[in-house]
Every structure is written in structure tokens, then in C-alpha cells.
N, C-alpha and C positions, 0 to 999 in steps of 0.2 A: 504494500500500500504506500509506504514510502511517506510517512507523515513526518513532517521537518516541527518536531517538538525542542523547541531550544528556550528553555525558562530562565527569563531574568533574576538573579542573584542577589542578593542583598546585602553582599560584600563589597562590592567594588560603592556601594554608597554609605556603607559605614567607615570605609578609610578617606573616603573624601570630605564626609561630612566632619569624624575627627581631627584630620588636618586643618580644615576652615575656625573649628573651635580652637586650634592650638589646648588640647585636650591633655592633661598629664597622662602620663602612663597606666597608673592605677585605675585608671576610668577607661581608657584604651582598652588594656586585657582585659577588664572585667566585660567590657561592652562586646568585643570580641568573644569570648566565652559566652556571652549569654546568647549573640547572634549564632553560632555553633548549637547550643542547647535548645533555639528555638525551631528548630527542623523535628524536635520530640512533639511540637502539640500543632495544632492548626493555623499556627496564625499565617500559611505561608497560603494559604487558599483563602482566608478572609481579609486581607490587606497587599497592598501594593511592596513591594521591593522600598521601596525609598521610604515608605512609611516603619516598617517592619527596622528598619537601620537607626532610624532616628529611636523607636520605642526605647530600643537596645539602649542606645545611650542617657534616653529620658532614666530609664530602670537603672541602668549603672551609676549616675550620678544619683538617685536614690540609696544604693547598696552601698556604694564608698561615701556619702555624707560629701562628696566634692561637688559642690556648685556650680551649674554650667552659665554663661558668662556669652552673651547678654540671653538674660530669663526667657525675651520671645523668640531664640532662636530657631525653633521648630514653625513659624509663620514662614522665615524667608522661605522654606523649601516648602509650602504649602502643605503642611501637617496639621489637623486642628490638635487642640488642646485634650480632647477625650478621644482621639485616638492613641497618641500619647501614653495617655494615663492605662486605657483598654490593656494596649499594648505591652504596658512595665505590669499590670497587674497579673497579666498571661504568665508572665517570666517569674514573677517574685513570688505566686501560688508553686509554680514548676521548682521555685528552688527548695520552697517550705518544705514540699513534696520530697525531693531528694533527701535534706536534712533530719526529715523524721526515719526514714531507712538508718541512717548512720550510725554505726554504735554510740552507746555512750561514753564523754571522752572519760581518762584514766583518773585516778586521783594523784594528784601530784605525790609527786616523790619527795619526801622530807631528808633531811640533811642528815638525821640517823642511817635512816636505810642508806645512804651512799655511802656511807663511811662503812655500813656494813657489809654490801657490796664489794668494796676495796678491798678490805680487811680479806676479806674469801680468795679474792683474785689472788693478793697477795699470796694466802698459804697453799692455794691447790698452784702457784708458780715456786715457790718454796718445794715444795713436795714433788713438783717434775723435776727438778732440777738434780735432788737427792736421787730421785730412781735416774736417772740421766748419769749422773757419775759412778751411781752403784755396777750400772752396763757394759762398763765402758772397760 
């Protein structure tokens, strides 16, 4: 049948859009990351490419607390404001999502237990050492 299906990307408008913001890094990967994890839920069939790029970084500067600079940025490239928001709230259910999967993190390790740690290291290397020369 020979059907010429070639679907616009939403990448090559999140590195242009973060270049025009002069965007830090922290907000770069995160926005990157999340446009990668957005191919997990729909939004690639309910919004345009350009829109779908900007969410990303609407949501990233959400998630890193970095401020994006100037606030109506998302007008110039004609984005409304509640697609936007649609958009980051798509991504930041999707991460909650992930986070609840996650074990729970460890309990930190006290200054005891490292010292006790050591202390072991130490004598099971003591003790190779001894059968090492008894060998030999």
C-alpha cells in the first residue's frame, strides 16, 4: 500500500524552545526526561508536537522549582495556558505513578554502624593476611 507515515517529533521543539529560554541544565534534562516518559501515556495523539514540548518544560520548571523567565512564554509559540497546565499535569500524575512502584528509601546509616562496618573489614583483612602467610 505504501503509506508515507512520517510523524512529527517533539524533540527537535523542545531543544529549540530551551535554547530561546536560555534554560539551565537542571530544567533541560528534567524537560528532556519527561518528553522521553511522555511517549508512556497519550498525550502524543491528543496534542500537537510543539504543544506537547512546551508542557514538558511548563512541568519541568514545576518539578525543579526553576522559574521560567518571561512567565508568558508559552503565548509566543501559541500555546494556551490550560494546555500547559493539561499537559504538566499528564507528566506529574505519570511521575507520582512511577514513585509509588519505588521501594522504600533505606534508613540512613549512623556513624556507629560505619565504624562497625570498618572495624569487620578490618579483621576479616587481618585474618586473610594471616592464612596468606601461613601458605606460603
Amino acid at each position: 500500500l505504501g503509506f508515507g507515515v512520517r510523524p512529527d517529533l517533539p524533540f527537535a521543539f523542545l531543544l529549540n524552545y530551551l535554547r530561546a529560554l536560555a534554560a539551565p541544565a537542571a530544567l533541560a534534562s528534567t524537560a528532556y526526561t519527561l518528553l522521553v516518559e511522555s511517549f508512556d501515556v497519550d498525550l502524543a495523539g491528543r496534542y500537537l508536537p510543539h504543544v506537547i514540548a512546551a508542557g514538558c518544560i511548563y512541568a519541568a520548571s514545576l518539578v525543579t522549582e526553576i522559574p521560567l523567565d518571561p512567565p508568558s512564554w508559552h503565548q509566543v509559540i501559541s500555546v494556551s495556558r490550560a494546555d500547559l497546565e493539561d499537559v504538566a499535569a499528564t507528566l506529574v500524575a505519570l511521575l507520582e505513578q512511577a514513585a509509588a512502584r519505588l521501594p522504600p528509601k533505606p534508613a540512613p546509616i549512623t556513624e556507629a554502624e560505619v565504624e562497625a562496618a570498618k572495624e569487620e573489614d578490618e579483621k576479616k583483612s587481618r585474618e586473610f593476611r594471616l592464612w596468606l602467610r601461613a601458605t606460603k
